[in-house]
N, C-alpha and C positions, 0 to 999 in steps of 0.2 A: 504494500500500500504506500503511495506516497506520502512522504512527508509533508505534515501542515503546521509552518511557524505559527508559532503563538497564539494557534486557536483561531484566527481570525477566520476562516474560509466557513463555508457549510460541509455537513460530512462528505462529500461530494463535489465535484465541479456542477453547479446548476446550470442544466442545459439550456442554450441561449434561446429567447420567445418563438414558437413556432408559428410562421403564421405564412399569409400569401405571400409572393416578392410583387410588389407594385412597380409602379415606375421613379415615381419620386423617392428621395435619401433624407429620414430624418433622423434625429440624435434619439437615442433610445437608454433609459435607465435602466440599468438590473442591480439591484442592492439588497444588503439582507439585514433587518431588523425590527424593533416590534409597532406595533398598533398600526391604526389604519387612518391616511392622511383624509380617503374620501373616497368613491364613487372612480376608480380609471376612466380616463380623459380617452376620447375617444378618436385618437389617431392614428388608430390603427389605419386608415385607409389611405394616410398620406404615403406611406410606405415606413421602413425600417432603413438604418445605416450605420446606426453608432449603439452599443450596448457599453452597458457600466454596472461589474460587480464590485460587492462589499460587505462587508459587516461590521457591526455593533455589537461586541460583543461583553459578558460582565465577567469575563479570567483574564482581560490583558488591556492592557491603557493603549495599548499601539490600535490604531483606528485607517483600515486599507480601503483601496479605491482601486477598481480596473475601470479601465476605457479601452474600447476597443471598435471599431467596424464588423458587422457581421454582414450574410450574404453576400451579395456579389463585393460588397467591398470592405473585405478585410485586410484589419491595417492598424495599429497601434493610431489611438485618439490623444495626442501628446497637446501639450499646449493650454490646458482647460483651465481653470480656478475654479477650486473645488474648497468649502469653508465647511466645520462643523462646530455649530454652538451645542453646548449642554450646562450641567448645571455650574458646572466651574469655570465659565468661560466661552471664548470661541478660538479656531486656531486654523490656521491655514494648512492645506494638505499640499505636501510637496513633490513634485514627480520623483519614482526612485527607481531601480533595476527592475523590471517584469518579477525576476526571479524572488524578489525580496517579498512581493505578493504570495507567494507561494504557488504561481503557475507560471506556465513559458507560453510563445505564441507570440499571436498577432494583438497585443495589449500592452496598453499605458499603465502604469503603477502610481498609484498617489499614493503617501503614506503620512501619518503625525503621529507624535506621543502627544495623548489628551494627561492632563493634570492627576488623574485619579483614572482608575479603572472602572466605566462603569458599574450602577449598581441598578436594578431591580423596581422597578418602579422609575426610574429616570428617565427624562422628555431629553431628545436629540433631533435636531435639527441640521440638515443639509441644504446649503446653497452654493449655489456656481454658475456658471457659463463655460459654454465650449467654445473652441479655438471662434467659429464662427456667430458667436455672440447668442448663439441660443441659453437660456437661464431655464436652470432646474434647481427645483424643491424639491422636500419631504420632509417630514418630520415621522419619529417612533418613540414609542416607550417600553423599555426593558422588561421584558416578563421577570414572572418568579422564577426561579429556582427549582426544579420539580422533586418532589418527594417520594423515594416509594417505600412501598410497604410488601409486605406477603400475603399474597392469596390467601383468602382464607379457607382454613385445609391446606395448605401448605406445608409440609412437614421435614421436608430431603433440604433443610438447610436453615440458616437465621440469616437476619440482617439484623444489625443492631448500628445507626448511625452510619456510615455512607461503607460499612465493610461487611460485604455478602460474604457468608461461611457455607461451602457446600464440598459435598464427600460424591461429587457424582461429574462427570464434563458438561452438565446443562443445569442450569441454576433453576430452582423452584419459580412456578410460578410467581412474576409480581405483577404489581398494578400501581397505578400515582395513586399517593393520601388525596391529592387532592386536583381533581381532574383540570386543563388552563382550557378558559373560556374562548372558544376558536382561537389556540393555539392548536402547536404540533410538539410531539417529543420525538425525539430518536437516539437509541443506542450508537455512540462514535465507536469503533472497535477498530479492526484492521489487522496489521501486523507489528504487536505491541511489549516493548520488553517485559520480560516478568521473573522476578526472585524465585528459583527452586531450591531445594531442599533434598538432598539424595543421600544416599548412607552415608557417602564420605561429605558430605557437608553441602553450604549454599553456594552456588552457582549462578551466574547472569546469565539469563538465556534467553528466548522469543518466545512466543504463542500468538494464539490467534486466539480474539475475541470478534462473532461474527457480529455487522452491522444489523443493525434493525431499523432501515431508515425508512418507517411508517408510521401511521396514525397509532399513538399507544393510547391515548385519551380514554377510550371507550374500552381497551377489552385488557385482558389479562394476558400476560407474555415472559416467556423465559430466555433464556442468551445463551447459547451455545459455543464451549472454549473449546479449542482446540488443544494438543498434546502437547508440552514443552518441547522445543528443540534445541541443543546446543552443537551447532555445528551437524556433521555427518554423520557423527557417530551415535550409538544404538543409547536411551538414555534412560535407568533406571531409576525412579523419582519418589516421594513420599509424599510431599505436598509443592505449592508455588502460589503466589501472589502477582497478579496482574492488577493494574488501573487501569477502567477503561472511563468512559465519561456518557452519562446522561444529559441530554441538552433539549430543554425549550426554547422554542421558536414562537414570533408572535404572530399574529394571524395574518397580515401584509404576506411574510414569508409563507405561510403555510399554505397560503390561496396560491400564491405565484409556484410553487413547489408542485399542485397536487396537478395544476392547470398548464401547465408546459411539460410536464411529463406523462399525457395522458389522460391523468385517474379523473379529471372532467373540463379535459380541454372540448370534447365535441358539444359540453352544454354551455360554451363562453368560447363560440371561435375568434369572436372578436376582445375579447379581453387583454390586454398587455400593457396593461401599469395596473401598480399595486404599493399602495401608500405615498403616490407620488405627482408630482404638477409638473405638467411642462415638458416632459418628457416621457416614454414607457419604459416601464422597467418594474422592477421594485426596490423597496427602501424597507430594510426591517430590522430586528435584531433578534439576541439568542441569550440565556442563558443555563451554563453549562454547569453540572456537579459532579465531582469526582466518587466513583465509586468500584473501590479495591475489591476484589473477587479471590477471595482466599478458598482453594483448589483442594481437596484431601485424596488420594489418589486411591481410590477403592481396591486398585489393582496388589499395591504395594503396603509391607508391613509399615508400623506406626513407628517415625525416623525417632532415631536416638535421642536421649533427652540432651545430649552435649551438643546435638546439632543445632536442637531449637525448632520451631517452628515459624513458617511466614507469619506475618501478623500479629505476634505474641507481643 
């Protein structure tokens, strides 16, 4: 899985608005953060030219920006004034390396360190102009935090405060304490370091935590780990410790998420902005909770008390 600096990205590269190619080239917003500015503006029919991702997100102060040209004219969108106010402030976003976004391509990079890392409940505001004097808004507000808890009936495991305990590679049913009002959650997993624990001691090694990047809101859902690996070699284990992260999205994103990937682009062919003026795109944010999955390996005897335990 690639790697994503400091959280900022969606679990995911969000695939760019699908919609007709027209004739005309207009500047197009895609941004990721919460609440919803209003009703998407309806140009879609001018055509599409320039998209713009981003997030808002509440694990890191650093605050990204892509610009890019999509369809027939793809092409790094350099040159904009991109501004974000929030509560501490406002701050200019500065063009930097593609790479420093955490993708490559055809895209401009903007980047700032905001004062504080967002928080939860917090109002952000986006304003700019593009190289040719088009101006674009949005505003979002920080979801919660999401909590979860265990299915009730649950029993192949505990959670106690953000550290899942399970003696099995698929974690008990959970569910959120407390479901987000058109939001979205998703499991970040990937291919993720994790602490093992073997006869002869603990080891730094990889696993996989699979993504669950869908509506959790409404049902009950488990996460699936894959086997520690250290290298090539054949690897007998007692237990391991992985962080992977739970993250809410606010409803901007979740519409722009479910509606360019399908899950109800045929009943909104014309939709393409989402929490945002002036532009199409969207403007949202995320926040994200860390939650360590402490592994007990069914297969293997209980490791020596001198080794210790992940988690302990």
């Amino acid at each position: 899985m690639r790697a994503v600096p400091d959280g900022i990205l969606p679990p995911r590269p969000p695939p760019r608005p699908r919609r007709p190619r027209p004739a005309a080239a207009l500047p197009v917003l895609v941004l990721a953060l919460a609440g919803c500015l209003r009703d998407p503006i309806e140009v879609l029919q001018r055509g599409g030219g320039v998209a713009m991702v981003g997030i808002v997100s509440a694990d890191t102060d650093t605050i990204s920006v892509l610009l890019g040209g999509v369809g027939s004219r793809e092409h790094p969108e350099s040159g904009a004034t991109l501004m974000i106010e929030g509560p501490h402030g406002r701050v200019d976003l500065a063009e930097s390396p593609v790479e420093s976004c955490g993708l490559v391509g055809a895209w401009a990079c903007y980047r700032a360190a905001y004062p504080a890392a967002p928080r939860p409940g917090e109002r952000y505001r986006i304003e700019g102009e593009l190289v040719d004097g088009t101006p674009l808004s949005g505003v979002t507000i920080v979801p919660a935090r999401p909590t979860l808890v265990l299915r009730d009936g649950a029993t192949a495991g505990s959670l106690v405060a953000d550290t899942l305990r399970v003696a099995e590679m698929r974690s008990p049913f959970m569910e959120l304490k407390d479901p987000l009002s058109g939001g979205w959650v998703s499991i970040i997993g990937g291919e993720l370091p994790a602490e093992v624990w073997t006869p002869g001691g603990r080891r730094s090694c990889v696993t996989v935590v699979f993504e669950i990047s869908a509506d959790l809101r409404f049902s009950s859902f488990a996460i699936p780990i894959g086997e520690p690996r250290c290298g090539q070699e054949p690897l007998v284990w007692d237990s391991m410790a992985v962080e992977a992260r739970v993250a809410a999205f606010d409803s901007s994103f979740t519409s722009y998420w479910e509606q360019t990937s399908g899950v109800t682009q045929a009943l909104f062919p014309h939709q393409a902005a989402w929490g945002v003026e002036g532009v199409l795109g969207v403007f949202g944010s995320s926040a994200p909770r860390r939650l360590v999955v402490v592994v007990t390996n069914p297969k293997a005897a209980a490791p020596s008390g001198s080794a210790g335990a992940p988690g302990s």
